[in-house]
BALOBA-1460 file (C-alpha; in Angstrom, 3 decimals):
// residues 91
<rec num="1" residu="x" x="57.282" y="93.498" z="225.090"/>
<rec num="2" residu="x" x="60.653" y="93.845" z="226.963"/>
<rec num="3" residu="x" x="63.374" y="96.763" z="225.955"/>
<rec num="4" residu="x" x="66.569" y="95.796" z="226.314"/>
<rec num="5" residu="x" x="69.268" y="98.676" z="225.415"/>
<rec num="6" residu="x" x="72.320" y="98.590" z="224.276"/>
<rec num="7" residu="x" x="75.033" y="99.997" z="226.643"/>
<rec num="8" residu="x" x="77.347" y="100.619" z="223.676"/>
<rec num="9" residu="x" x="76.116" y="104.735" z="222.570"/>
<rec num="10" residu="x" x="73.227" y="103.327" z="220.670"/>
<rec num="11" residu="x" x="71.420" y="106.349" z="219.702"/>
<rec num="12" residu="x" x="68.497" y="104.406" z="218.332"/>
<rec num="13" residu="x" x="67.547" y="101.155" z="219.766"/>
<rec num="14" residu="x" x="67.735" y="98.555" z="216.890"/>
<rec num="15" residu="x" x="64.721" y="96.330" z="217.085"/>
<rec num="16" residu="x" x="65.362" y="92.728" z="218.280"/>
<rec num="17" residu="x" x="63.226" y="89.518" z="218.503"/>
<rec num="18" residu="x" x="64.486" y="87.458" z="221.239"/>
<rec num="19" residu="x" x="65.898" y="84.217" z="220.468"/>
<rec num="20" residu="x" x="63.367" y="80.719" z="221.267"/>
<rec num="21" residu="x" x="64.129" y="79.878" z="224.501"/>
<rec num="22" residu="x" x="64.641" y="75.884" z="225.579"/>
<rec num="23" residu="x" x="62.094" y="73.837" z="227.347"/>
<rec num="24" residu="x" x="64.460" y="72.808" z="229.112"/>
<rec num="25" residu="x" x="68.395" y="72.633" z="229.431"/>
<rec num="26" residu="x" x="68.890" y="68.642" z="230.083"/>
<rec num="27" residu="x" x="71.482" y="67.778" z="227.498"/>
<rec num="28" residu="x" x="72.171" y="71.111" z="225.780"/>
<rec num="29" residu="x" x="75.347" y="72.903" z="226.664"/>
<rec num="30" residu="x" x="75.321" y="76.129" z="228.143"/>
<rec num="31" residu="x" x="78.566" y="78.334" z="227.882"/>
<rec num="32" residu="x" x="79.334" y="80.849" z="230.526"/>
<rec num="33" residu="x" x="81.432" y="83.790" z="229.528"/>
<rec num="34" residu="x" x="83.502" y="85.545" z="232.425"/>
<rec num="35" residu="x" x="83.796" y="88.825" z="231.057"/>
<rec num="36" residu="x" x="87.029" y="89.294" z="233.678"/>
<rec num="37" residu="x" x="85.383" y="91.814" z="235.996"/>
<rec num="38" residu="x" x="86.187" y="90.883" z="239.864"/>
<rec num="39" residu="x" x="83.540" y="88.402" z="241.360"/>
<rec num="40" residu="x" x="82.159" y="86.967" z="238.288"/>
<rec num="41" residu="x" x="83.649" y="84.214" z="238.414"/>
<rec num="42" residu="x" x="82.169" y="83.522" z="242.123"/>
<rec num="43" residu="x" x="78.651" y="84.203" z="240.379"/>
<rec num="44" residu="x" x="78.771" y="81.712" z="237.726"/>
<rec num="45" residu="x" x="80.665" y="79.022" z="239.736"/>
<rec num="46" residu="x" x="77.529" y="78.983" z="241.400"/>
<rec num="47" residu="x" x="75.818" y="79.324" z="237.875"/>
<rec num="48" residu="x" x="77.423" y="76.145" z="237.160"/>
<rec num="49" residu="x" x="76.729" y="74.410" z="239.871"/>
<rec num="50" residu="x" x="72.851" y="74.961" z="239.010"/>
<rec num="51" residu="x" x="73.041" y="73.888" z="234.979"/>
<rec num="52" residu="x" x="74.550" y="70.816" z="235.857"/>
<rec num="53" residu="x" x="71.954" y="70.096" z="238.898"/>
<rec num="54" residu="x" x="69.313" y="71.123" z="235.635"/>
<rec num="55" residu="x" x="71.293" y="68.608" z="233.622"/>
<rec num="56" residu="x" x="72.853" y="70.692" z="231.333"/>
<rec num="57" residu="x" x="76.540" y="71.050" z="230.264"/>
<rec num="58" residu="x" x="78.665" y="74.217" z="231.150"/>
<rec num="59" residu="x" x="81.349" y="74.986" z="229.410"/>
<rec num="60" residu="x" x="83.359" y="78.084" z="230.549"/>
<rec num="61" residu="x" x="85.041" y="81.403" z="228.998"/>
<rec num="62" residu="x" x="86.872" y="84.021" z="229.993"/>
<rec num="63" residu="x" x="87.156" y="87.425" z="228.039"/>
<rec num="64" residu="x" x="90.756" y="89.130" z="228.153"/>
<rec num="65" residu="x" x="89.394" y="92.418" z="229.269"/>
<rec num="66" residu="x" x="85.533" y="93.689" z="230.221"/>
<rec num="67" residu="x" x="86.681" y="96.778" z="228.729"/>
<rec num="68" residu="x" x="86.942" y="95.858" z="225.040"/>
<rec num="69" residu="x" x="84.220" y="93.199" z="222.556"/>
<rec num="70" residu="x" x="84.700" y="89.468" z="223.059"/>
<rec num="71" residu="x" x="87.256" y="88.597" z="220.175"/>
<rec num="72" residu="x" x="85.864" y="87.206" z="217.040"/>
<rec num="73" residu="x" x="87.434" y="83.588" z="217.627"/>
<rec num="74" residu="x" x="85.940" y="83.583" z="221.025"/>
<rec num="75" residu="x" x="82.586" y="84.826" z="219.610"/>
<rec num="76" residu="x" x="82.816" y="82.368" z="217.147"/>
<rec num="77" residu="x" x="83.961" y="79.406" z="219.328"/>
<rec num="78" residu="x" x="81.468" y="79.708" z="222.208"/>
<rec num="79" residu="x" x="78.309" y="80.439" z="218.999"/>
<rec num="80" residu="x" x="79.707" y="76.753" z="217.456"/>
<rec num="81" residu="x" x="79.971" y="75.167" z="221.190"/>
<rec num="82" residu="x" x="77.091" y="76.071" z="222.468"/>
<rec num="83" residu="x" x="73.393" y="76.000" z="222.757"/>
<rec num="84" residu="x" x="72.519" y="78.876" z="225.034"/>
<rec num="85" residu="x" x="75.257" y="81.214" z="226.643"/>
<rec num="86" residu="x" x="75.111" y="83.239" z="230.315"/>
<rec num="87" residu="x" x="77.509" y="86.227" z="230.690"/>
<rec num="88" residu="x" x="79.007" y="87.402" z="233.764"/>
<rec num="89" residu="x" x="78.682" y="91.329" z="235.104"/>
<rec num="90" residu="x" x="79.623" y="91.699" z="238.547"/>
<rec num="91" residu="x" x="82.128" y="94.029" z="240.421"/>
């Protein structure tokens, strides 16, 4: 079992399963999400660079500010887009 917590003043953890995970990513698209925090866009160029050796698809997104939610259209956009989705932390 892995515990992942929420970084958002969760008091109590909220029980999640974790989603199915592919057998592999040739032919799905992934969607990377900058979250607009210096360097991550250097990490998931490179990101990119190995999806698309795997076969997959990237499509990339870029949150307004790290500071706030991803909007609701943006949430919305990259869920109908998008079969698995990596998100960029780096500094």
């Amino acid at each position: 079992m892995t515990t992942v917590l929420d970084p958002t003043s969760e008091q109590t953890p909220a029980t999640r399963e974790r989603a199915a995970r592919p057998e592999s990513l040739a032919g799905l698209t992934v969607g990377l999400l900058d979250i607009s925090k210096p360097r991550g866009d250097v990490f998931l160029d490179r990101i990119s660079e190995r999806l698309t050796g795997l076969g997959a698809k990237v499509n990339r997104y870029g949150k307004p500010t790290f500071a706030k939610p991803a909007p609701v259209d943006l949430r919305h956009e990259i869920a109908t887009e998008c079969d698995a989705v990596i998100e960029a932390l780096a500094d």
